[in-house]
PDB file of N, H, CA, C and O in Angstrom:
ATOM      1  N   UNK A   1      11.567 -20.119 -78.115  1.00  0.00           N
ATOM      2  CA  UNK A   1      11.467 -19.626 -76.757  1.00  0.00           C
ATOM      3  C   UNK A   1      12.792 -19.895 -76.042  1.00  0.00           C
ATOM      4  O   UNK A   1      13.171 -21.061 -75.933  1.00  0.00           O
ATOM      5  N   UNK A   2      13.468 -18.958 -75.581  1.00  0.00           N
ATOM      6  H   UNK A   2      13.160 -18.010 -75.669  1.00  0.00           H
ATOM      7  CA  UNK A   2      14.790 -19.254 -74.589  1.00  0.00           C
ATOM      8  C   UNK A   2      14.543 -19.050 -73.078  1.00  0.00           C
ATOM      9  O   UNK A   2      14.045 -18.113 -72.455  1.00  0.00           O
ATOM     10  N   UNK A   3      15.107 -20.357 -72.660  1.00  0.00           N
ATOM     11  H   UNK A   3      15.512 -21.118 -73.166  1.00  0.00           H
ATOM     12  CA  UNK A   3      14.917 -20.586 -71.282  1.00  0.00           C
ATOM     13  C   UNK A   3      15.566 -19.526 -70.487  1.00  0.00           C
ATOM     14  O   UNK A   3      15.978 -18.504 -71.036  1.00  0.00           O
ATOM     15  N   UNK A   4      15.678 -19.729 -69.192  1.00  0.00           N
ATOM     16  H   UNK A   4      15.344 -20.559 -68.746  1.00  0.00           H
ATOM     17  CA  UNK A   4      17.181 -19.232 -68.420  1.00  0.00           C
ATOM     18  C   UNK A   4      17.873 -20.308 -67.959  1.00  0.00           C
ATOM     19  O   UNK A   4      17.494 -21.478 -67.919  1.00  0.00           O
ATOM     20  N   UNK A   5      19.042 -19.781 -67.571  1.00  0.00           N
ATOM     21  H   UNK A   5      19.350 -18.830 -67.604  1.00  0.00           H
ATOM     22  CA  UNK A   5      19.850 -20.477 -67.033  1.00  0.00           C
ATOM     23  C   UNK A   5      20.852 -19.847 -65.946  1.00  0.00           C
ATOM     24  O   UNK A   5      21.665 -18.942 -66.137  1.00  0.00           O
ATOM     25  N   UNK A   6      20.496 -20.804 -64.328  1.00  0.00           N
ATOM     26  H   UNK A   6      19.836 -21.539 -64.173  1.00  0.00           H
ATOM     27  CA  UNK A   6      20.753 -20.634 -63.511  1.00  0.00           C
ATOM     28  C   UNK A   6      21.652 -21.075 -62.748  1.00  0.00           C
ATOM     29  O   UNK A   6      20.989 -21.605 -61.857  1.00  0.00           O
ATOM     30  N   UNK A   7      22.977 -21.249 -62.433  1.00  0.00           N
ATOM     31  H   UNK A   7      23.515 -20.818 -63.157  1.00  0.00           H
ATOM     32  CA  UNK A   7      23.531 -21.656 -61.873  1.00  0.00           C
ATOM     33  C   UNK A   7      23.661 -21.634 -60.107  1.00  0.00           C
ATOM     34  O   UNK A   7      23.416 -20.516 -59.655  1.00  0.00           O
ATOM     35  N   UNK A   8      23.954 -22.531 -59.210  1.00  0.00           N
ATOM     36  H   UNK A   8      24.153 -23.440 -59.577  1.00  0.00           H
ATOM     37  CA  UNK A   8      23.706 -22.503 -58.034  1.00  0.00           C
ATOM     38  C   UNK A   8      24.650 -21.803 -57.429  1.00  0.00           C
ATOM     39  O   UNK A   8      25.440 -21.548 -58.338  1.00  0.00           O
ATOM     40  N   UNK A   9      25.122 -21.258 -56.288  1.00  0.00           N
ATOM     41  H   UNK A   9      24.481 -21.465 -55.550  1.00  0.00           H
ATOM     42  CA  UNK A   9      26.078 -20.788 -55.680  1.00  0.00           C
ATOM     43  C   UNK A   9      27.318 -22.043 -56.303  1.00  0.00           C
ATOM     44  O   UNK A   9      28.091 -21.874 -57.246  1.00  0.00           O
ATOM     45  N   UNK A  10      27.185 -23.257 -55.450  1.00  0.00           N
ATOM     46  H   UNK A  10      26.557 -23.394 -54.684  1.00  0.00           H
ATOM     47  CA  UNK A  10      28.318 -24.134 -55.692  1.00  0.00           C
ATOM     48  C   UNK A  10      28.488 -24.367 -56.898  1.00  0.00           C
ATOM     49  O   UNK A  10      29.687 -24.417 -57.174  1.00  0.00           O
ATOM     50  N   UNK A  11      27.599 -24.589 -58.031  1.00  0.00           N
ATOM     51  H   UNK A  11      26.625 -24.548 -57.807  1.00  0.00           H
ATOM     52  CA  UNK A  11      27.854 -25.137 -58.986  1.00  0.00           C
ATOM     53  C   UNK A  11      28.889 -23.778 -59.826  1.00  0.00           C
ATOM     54  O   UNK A  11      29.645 -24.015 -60.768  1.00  0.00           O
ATOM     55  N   UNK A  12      28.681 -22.418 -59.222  1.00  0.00           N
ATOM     56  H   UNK A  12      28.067 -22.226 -58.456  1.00  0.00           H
ATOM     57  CA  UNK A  12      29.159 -21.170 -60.236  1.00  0.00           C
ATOM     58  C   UNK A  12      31.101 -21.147 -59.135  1.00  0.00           C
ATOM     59  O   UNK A  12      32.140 -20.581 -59.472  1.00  0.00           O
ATOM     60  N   UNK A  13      30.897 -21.769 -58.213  1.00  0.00           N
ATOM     61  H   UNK A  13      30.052 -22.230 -57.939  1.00  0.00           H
ATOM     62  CA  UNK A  13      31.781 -21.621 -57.652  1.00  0.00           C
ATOM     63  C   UNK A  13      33.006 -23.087 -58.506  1.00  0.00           C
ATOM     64  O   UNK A  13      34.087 -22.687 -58.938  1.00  0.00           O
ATOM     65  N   UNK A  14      32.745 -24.269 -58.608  1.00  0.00           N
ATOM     66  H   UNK A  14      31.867 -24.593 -58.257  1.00  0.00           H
ATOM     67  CA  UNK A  14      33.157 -25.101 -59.072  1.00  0.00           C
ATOM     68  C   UNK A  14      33.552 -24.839 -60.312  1.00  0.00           C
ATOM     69  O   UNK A  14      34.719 -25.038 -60.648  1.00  0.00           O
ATOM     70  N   UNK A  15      32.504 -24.294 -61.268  1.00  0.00           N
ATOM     71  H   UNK A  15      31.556 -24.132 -60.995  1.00  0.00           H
ATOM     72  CA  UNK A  15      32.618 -23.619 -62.731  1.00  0.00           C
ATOM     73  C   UNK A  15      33.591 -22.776 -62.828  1.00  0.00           C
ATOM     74  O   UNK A  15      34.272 -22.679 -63.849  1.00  0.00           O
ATOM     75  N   UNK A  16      33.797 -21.957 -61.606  1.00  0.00           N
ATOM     76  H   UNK A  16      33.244 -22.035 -60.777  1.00  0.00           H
ATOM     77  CA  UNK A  16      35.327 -20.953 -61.675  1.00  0.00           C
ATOM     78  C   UNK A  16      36.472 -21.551 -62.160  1.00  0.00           C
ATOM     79  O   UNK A  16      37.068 -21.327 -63.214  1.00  0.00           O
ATOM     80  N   UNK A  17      36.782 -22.553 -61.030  1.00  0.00           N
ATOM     81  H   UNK A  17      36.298 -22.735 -60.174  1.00  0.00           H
ATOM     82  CA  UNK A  17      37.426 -23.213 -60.666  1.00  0.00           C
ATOM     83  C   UNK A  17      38.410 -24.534 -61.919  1.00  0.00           C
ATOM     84  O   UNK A  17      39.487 -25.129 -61.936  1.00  0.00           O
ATOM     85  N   UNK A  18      37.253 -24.415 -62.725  1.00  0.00           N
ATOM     86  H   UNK A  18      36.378 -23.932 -62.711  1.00  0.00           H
ATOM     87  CA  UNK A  18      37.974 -25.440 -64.268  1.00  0.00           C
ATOM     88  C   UNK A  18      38.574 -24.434 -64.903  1.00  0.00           C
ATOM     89  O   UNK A  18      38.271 -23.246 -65.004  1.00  0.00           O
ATOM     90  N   UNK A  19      39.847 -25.332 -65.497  1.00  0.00           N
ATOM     91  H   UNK A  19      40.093 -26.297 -65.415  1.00  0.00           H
ATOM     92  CA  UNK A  19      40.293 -24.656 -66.556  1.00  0.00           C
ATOM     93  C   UNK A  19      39.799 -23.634 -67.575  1.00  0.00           C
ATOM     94  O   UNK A  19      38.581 -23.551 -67.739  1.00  0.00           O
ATOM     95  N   UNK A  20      40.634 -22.828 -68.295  1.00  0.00           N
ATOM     96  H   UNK A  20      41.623 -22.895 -68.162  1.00  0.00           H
ATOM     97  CA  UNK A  20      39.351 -21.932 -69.294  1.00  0.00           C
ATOM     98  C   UNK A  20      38.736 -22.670 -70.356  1.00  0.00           C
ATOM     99  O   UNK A  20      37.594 -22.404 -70.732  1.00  0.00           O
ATOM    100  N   UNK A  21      39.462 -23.628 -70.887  1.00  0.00           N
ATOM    101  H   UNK A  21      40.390 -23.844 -70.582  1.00  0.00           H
ATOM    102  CA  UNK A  21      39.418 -24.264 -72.179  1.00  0.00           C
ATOM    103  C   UNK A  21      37.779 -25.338 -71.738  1.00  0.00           C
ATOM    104  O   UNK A  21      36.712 -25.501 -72.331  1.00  0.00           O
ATOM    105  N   UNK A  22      38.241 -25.764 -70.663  1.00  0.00           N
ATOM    106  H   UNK A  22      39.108 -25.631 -70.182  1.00  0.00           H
ATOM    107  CA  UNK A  22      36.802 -26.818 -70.165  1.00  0.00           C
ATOM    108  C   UNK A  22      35.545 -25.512 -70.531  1.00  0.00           C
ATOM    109  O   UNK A  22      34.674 -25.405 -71.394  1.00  0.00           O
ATOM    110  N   UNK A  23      36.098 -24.470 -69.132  1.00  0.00           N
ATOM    111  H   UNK A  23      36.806 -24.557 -68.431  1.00  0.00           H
ATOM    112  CA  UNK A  23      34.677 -23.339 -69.232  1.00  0.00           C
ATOM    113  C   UNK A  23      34.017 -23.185 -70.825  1.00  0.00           C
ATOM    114  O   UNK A  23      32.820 -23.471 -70.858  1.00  0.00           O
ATOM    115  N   UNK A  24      34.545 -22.826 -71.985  1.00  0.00           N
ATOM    116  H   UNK A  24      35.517 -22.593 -71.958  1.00  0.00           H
ATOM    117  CA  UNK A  24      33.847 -22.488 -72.646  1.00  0.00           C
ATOM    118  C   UNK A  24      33.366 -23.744 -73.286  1.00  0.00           C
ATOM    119  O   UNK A  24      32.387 -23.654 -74.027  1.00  0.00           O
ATOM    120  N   UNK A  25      33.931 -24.913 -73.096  1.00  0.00           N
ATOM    121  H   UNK A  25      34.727 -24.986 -72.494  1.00  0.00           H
ATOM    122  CA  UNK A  25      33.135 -26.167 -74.053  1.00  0.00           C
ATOM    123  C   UNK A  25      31.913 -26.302 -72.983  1.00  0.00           C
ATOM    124  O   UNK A  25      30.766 -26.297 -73.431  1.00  0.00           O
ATOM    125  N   UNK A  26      32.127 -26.422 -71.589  1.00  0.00           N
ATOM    126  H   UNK A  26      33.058 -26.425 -71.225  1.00  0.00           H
ATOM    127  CA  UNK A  26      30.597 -26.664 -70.766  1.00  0.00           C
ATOM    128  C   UNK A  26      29.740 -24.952 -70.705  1.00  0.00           C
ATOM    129  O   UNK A  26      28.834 -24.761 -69.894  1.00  0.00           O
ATOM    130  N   UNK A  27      29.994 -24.350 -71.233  1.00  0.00           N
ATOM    131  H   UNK A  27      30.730 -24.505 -71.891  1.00  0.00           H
ATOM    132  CA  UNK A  27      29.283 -23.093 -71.477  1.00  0.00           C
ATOM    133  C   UNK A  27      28.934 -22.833 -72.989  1.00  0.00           C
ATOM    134  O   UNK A  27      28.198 -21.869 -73.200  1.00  0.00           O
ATOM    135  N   UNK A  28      29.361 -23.558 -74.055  1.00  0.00           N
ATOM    136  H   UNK A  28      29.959 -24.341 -73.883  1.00  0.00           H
ATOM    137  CA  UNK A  28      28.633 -23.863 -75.338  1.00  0.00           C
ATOM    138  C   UNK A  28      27.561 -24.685 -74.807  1.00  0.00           C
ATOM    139  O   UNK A  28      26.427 -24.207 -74.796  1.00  0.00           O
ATOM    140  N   UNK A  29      27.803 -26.073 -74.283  1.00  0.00           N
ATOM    141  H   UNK A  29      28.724 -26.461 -74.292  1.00  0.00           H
ATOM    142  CA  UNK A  29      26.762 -26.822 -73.923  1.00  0.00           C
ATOM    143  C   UNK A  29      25.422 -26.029 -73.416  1.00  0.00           C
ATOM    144  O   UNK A  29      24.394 -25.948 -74.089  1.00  0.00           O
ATOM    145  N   UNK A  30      25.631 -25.378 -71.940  1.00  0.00           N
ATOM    146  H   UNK A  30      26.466 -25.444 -71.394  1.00  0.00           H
ATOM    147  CA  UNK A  30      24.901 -24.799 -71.115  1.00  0.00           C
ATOM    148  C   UNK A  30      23.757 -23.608 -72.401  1.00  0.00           C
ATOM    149  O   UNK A  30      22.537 -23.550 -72.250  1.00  0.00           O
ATOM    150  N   UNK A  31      24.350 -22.966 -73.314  1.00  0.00           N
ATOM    151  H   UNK A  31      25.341 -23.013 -73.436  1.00  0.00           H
ATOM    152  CA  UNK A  31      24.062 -21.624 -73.734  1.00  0.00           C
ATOM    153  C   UNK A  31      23.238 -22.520 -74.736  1.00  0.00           C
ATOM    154  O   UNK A  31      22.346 -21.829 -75.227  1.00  0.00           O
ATOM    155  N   UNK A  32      23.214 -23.996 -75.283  1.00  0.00           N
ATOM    156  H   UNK A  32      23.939 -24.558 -74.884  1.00  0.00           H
ATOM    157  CA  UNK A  32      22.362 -24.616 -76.192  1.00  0.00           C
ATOM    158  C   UNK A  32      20.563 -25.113 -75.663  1.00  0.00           C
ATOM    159  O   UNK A  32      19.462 -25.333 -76.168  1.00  0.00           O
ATOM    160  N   UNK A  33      21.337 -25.076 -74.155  1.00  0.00           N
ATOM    161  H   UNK A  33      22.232 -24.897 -73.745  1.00  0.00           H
ATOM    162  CA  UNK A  33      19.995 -25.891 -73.414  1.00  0.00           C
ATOM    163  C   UNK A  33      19.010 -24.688 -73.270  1.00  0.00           C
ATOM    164  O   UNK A  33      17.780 -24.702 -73.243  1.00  0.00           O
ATOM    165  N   UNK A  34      20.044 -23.450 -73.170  1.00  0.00           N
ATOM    166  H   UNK A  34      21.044 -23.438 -73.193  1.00  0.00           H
ATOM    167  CA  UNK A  34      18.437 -22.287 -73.096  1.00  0.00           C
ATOM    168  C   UNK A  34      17.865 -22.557 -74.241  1.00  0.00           C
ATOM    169  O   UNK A  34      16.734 -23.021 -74.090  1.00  0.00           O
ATOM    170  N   UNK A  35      18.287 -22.422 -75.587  1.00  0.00           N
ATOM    171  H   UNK A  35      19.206 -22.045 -75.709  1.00  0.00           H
ATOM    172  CA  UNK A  35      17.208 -22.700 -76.383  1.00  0.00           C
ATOM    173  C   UNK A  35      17.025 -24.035 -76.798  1.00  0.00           C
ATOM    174  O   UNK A  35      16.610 -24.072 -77.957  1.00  0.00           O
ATOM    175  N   UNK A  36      17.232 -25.523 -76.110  1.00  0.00           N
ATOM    176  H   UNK A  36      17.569 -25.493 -75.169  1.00  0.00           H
ATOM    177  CA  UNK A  36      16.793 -26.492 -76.172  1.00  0.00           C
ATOM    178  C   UNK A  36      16.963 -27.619 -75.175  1.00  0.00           C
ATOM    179  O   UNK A  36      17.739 -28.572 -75.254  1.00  0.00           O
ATOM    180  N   UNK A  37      15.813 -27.239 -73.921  1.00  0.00           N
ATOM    181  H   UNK A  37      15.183 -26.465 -73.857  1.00  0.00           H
ATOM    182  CA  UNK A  37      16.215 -27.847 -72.832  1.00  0.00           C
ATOM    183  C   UNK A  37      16.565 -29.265 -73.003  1.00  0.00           C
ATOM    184  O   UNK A  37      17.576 -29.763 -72.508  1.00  0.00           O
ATOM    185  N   UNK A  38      15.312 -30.195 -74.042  1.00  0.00           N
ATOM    186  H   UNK A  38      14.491 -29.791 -74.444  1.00  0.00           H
ATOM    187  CA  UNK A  38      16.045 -31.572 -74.099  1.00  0.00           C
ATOM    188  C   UNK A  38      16.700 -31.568 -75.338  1.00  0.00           C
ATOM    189  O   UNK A  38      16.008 -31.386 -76.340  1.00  0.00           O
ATOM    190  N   UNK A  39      18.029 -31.751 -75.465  1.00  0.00           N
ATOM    191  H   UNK A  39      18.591 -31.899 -74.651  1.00  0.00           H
ATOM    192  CA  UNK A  39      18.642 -31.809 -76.764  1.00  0.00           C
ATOM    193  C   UNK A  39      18.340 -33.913 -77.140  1.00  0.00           C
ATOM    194  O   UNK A  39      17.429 -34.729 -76.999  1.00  0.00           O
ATOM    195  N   UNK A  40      19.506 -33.895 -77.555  1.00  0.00           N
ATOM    196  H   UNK A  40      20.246 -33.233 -77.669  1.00  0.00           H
ATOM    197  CA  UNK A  40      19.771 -35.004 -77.621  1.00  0.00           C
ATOM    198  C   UNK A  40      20.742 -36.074 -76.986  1.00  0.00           C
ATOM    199  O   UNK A  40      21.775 -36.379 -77.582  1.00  0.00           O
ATOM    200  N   UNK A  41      20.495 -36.498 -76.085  1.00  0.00           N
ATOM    201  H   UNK A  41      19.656 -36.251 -75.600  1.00  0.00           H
ATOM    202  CA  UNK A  41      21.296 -37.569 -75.178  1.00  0.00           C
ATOM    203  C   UNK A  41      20.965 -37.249 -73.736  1.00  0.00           C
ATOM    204  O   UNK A  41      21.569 -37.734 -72.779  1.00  0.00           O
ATOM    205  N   UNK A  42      19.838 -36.290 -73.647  1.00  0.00           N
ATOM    206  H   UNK A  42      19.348 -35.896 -74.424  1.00  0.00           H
ATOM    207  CA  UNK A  42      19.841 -35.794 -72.008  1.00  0.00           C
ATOM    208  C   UNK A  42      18.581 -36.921 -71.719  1.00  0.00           C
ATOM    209  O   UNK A  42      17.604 -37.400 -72.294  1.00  0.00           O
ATOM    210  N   UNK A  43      19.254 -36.990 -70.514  1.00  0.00           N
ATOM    211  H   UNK A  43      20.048 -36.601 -70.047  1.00  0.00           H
ATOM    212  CA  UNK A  43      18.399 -38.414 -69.395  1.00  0.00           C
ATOM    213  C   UNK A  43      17.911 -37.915 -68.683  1.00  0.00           C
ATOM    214  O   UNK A  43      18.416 -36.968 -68.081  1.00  0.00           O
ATOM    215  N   UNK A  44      16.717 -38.367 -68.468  1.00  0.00           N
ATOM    216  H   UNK A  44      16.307 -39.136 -68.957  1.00  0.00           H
ATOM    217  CA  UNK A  44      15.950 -37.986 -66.603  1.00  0.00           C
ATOM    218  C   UNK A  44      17.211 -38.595 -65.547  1.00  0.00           C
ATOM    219  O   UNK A  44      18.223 -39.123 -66.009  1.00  0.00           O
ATOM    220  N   UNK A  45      17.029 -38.470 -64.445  1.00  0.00           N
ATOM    221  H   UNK A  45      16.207 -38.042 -64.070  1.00  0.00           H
ATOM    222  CA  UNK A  45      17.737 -38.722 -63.570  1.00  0.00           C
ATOM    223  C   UNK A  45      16.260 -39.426 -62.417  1.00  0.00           C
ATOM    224  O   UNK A  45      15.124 -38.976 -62.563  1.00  0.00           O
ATOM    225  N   UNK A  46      16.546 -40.448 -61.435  1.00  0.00           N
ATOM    226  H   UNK A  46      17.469 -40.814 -61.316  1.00  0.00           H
ATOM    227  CA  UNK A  46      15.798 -40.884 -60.985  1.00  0.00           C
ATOM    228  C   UNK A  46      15.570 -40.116 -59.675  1.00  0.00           C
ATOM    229  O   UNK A  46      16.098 -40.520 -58.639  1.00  0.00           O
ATOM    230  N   UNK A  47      14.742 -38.942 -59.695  1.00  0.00           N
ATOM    231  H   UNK A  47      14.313 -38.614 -60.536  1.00  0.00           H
ATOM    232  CA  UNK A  47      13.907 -38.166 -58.605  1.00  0.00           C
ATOM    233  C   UNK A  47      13.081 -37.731 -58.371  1.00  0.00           C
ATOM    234  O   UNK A  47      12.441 -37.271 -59.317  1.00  0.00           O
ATOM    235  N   UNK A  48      12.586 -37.587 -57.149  1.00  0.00           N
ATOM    236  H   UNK A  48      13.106 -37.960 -56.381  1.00  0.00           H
ATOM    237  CA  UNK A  48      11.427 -37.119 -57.269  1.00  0.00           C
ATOM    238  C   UNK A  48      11.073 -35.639 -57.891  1.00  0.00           C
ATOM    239  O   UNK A  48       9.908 -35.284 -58.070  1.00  0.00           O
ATOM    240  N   UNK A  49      12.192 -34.828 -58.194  1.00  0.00           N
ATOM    241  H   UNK A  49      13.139 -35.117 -58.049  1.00  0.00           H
ATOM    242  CA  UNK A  49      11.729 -33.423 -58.731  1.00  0.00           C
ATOM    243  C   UNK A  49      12.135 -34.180 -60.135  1.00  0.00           C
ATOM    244  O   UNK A  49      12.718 -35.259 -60.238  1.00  0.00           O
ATOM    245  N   UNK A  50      11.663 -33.316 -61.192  1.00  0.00           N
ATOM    246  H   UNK A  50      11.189 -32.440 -61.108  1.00  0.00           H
ATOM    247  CA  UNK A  50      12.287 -33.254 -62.374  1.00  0.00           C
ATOM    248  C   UNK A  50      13.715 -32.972 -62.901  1.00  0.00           C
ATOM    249  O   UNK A  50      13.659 -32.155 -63.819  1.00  0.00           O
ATOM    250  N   UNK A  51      14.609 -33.259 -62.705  1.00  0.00           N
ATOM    251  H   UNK A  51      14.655 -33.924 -61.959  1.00  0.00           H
ATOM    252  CA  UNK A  51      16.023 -33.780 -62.912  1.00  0.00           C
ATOM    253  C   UNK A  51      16.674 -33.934 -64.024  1.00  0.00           C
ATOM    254  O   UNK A  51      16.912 -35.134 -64.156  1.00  0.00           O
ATOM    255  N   UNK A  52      16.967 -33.496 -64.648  1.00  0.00           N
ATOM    256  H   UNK A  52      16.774 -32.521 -64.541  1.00  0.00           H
ATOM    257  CA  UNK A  52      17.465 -33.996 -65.937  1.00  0.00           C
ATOM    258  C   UNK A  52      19.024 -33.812 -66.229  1.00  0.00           C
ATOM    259  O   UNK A  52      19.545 -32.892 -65.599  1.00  0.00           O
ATOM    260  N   UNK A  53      19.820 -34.516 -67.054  1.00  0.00           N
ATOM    261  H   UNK A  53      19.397 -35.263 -67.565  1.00  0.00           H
ATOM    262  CA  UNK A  53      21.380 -34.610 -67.050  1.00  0.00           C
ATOM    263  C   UNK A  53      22.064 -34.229 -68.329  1.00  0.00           C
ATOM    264  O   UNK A  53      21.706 -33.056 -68.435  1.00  0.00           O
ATOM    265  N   UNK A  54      22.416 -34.347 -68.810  1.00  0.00           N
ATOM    266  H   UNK A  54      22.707 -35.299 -68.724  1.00  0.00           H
ATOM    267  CA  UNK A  54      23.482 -33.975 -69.956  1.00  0.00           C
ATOM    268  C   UNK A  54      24.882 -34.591 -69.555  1.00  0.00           C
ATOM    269  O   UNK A  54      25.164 -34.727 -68.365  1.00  0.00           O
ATOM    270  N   UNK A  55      25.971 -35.055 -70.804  1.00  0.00           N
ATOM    271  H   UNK A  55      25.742 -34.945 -71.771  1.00  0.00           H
ATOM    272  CA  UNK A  55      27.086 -35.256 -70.341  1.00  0.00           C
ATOM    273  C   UNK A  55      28.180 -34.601 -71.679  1.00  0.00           C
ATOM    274  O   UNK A  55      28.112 -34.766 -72.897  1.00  0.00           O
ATOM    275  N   UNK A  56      29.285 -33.720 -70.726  1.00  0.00           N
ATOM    276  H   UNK A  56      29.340 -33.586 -69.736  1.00  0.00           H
ATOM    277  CA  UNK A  56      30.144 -33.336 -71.689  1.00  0.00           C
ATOM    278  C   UNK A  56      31.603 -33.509 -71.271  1.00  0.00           C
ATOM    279  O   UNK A  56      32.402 -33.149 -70.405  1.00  0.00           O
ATOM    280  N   UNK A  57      31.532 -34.060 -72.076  1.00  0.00           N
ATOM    281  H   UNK A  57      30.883 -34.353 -72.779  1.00  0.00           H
ATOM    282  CA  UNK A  57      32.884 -35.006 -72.226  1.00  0.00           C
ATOM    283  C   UNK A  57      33.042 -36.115 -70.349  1.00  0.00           C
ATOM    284  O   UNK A  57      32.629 -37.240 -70.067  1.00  0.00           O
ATOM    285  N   UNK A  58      33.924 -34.922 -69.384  1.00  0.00           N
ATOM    286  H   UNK A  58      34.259 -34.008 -69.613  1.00  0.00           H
ATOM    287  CA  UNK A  58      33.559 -36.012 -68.227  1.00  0.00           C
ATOM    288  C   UNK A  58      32.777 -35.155 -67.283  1.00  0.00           C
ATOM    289  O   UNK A  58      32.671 -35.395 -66.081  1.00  0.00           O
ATOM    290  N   UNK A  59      32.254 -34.170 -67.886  1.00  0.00           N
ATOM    291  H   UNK A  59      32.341 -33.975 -68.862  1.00  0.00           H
ATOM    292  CA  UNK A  59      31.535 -33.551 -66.920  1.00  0.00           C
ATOM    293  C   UNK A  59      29.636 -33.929 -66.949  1.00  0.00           C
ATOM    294  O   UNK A  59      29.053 -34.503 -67.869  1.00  0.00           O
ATOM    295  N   UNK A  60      29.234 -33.594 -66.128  1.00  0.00           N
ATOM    296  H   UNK A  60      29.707 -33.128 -65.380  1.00  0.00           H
ATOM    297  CA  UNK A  60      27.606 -33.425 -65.975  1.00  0.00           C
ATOM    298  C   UNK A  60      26.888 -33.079 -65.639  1.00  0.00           C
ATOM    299  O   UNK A  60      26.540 -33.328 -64.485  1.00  0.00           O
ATOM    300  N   UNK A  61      26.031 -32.066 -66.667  1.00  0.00           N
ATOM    301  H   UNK A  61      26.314 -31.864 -67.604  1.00  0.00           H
ATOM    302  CA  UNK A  61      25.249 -30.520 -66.607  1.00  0.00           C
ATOM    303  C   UNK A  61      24.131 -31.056 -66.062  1.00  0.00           C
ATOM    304  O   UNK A  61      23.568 -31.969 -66.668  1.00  0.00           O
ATOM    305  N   UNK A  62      23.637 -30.597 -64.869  1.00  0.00           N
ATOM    306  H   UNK A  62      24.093 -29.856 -64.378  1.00  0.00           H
ATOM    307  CA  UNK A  62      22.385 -31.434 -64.508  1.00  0.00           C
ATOM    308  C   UNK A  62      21.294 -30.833 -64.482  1.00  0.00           C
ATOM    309  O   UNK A  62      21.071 -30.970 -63.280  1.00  0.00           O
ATOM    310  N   UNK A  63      20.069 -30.033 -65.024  1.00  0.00           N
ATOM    311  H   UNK A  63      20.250 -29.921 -66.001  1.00  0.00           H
ATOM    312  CA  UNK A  63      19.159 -29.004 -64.607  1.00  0.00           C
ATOM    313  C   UNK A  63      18.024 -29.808 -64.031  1.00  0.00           C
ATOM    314  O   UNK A  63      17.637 -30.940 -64.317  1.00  0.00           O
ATOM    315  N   UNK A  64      17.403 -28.566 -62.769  1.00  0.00           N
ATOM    316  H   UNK A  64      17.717 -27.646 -62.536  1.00  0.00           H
ATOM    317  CA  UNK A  64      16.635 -28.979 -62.496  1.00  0.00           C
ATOM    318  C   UNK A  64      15.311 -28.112 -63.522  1.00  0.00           C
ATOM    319  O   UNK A  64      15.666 -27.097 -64.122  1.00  0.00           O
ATOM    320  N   UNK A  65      13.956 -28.551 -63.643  1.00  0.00           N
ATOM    321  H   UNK A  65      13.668 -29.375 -63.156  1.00  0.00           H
ATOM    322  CA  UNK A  65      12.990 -27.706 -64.518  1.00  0.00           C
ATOM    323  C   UNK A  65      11.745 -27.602 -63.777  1.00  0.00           C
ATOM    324  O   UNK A  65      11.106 -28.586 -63.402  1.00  0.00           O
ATOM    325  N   UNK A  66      11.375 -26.267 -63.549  1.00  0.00           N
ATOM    326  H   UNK A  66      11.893 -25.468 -63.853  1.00  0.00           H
ATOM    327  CA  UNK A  66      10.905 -25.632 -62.681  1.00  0.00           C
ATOM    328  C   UNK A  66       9.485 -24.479 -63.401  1.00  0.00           C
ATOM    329  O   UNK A  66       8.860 -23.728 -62.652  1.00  0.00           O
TER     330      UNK A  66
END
């Protein structure tokens, strides 16, 4: 089953904004979580919605799940 994946206004605006070489390593990441929202190493985050994190390299993919 493949999820979607949504990016926020800011977060697609910030995403511009990196280098190209970053974009496609945090957009391999991103394009894995549609078809496996919890991979391996992703953390809850402490909130009250469902929160969850990922980390690549120094960045951090955060989805919310809805």
């Amino acid at each position: 089953m493949l999820f979607s994946i949504q990016f926020s206004p800011r977060a697609q605006r910030d995403f511009s904004a990196l280098d190209r070489p970053v974009q496609q390593r945090l957009r391999r990441h991103t394009d894995q979580l549609a078809e496996n929202p919890f991979p391996v190493g992703v953390k809850k985050l402490h909130a009250e919605a469902p929160v969850y994190r990922i980390r690549v390299s120094d960045y951090r993919v955060s989805s919310l799940r809805r």
